[in-house]
C-alpha positions as CSV (number, residue, x, y, z in Angstrom):
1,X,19.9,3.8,-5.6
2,X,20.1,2.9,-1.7
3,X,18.5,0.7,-0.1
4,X,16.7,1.2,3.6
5,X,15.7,-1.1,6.3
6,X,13.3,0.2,9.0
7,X,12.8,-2.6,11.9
8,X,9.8,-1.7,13.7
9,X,9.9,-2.3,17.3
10,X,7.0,-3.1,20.1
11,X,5.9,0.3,21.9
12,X,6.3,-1.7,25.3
13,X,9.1,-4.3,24.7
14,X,10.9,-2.7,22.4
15,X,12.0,-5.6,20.3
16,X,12.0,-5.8,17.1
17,X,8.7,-7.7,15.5
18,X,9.2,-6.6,11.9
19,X,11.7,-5.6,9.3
20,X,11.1,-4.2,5.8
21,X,13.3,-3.2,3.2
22,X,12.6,-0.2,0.9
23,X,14.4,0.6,-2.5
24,X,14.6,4.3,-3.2
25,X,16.7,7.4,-3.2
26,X,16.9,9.3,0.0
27,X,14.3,9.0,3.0
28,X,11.3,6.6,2.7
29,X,8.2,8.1,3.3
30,X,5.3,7.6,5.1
31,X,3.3,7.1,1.6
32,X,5.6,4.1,0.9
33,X,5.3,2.4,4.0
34,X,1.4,2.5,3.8
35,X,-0.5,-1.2,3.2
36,X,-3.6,-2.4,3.9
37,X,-4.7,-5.1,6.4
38,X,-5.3,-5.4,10.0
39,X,-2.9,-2.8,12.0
40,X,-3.2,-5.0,15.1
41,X,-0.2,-6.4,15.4
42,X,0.9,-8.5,18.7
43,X,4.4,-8.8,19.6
44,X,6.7,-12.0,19.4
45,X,8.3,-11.1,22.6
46,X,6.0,-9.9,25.2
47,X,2.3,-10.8,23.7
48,X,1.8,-6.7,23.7
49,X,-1.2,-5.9,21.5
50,X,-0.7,-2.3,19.6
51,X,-1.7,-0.3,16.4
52,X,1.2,-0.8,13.8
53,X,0.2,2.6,12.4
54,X,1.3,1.7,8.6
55,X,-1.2,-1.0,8.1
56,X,-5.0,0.7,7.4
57,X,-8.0,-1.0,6.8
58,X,-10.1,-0.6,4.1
59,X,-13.6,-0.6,5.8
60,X,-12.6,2.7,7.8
61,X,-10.3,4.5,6.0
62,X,-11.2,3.9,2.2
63,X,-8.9,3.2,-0.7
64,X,-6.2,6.0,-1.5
65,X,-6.5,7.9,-4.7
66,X,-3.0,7.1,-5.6
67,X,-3.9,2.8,-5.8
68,X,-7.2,3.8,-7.7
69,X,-5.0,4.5,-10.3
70,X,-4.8,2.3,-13.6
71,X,-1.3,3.7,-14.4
72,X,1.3,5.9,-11.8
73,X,2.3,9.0,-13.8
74,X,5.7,8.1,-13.4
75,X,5.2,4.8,-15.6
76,X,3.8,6.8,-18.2
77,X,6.2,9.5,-18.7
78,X,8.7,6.8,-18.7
79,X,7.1,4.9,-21.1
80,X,6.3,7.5,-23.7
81,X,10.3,8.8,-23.1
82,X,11.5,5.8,-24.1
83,X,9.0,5.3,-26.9
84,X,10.0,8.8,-28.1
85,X,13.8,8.0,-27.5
86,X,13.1,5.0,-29.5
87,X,11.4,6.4,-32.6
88,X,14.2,9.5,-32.5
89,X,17.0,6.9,-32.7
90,X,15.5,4.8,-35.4
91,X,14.4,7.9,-37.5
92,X,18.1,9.7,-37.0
93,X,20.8,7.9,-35.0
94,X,21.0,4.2,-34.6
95,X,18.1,1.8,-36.1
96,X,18.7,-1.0,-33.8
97,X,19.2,1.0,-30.4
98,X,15.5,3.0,-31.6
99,X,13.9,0.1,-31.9
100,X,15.2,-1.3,-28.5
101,X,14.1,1.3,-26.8
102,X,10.7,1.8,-28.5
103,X,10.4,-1.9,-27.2
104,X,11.2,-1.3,-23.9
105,X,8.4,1.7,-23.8
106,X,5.7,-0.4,-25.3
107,X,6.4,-3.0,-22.5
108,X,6.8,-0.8,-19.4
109,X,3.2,0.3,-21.1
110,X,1.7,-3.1,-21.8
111,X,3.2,-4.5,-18.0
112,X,0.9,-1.3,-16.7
113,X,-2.2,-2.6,-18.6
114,X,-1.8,-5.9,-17.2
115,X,-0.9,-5.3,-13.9
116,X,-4.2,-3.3,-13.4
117,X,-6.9,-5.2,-13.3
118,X,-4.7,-7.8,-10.7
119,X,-4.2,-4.7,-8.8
120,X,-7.8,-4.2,-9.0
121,X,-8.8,-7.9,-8.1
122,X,-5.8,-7.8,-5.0
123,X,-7.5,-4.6,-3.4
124,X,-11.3,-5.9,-3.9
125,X,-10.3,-9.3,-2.1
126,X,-8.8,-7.0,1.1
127,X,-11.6,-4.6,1.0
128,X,-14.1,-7.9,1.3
129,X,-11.5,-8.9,4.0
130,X,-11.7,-5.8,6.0
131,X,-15.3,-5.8,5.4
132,X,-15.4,-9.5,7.1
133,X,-13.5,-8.3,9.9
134,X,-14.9,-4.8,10.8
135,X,-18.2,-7.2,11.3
136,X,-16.5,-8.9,13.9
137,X,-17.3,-7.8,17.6
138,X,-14.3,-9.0,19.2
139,X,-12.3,-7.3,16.6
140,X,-14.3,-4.2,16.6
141,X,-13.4,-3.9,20.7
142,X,-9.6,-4.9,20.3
143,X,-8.9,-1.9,17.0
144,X,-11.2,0.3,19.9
145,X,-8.6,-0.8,23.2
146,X,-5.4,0.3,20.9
147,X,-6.9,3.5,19.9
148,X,-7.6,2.9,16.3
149,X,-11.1,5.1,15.2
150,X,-13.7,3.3,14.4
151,X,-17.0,4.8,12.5
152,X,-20.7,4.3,14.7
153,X,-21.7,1.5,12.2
154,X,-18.9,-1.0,12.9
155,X,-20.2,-0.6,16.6
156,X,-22.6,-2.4,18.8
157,X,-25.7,-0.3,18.7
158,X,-25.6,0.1,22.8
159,X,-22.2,2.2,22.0
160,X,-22.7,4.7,19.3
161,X,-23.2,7.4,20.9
162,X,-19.4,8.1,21.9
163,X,-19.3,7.6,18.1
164,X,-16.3,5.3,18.1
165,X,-14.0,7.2,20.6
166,X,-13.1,5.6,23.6
């Protein structure tokens, strides 16, 4: 397993404002460096204000089907290996290694089931949050000035009709 740090520097300055660190094998992708929030970011450095292109706001853009999710596929083929691993071992090889990993599966499982509805509860408070800010004007204008889209009902009624382009 290797470990990556992309810094992410300001399109005018080009200092560094931010630094994240991703855990993986091979090249991160653009699916792992997706969050939610406000992508207006300002830099440190020079006060520049610019779209940090990995941040997406809920109100516009929606929820991806992949964080909809209860369970990631990958959780539950691990789970049910280890379950099956588990149960081989205790019905042919090694009792106490079988049971071990039998364990281990019905945890990775049970961690799924609870970490769902806190999921569920963290992406409802930031869709209420982008919500709350999408109904700000001055907000509104600024995601507009860095060339984010925003849809005609965000917008002042006197500038729909370029339908959220600039």
């Amino acid at each position: 397993m290797s470990t990556t740090i992309i810094s992410k520097t300001c399109p005018k300055c080009g200092k560094v404002y931010d630094k994240k660190t991703y855990s993986g094998h091979g090249k991160v992708k653009d699916s792992d460096r997706y969050e939610y929030g406000s992508p207006i970011k300002k830099c440190p450095s020079c006060g520049h204000l610019f779209a940090d292109r990995d941040f997406h706001e809920i109100a516009i853009e929606g929820i991806r089907k992949q964080d909809e999710k209860t369970f990631k596929t990958s959780d539950i083929v691990m789970a049910l290996a280890l379950i099956g691993a588990g149960l081989a071992c205790v019905f042919g090889l090694d009792y106490a290694a079988g049971w071990f990993f039998a364990g281990l599966g019905v945890l990775i499982f049970v961690a799924g089931l609870v970490e769902a509805p806190i999921k569920r509860k963290r992406l409802e408070i930031e869709k209420a949050a982008s919500e709350a800010r999408m109904q700000n004007p001055s907000y509104v204008a600024a995601l507009r000035a860095i060339g984010v889209y925003v849809p005609a009902k965000y917008l002042p009624k006197d500038s729909v009709s370029d339908a959220g382009h600039q």
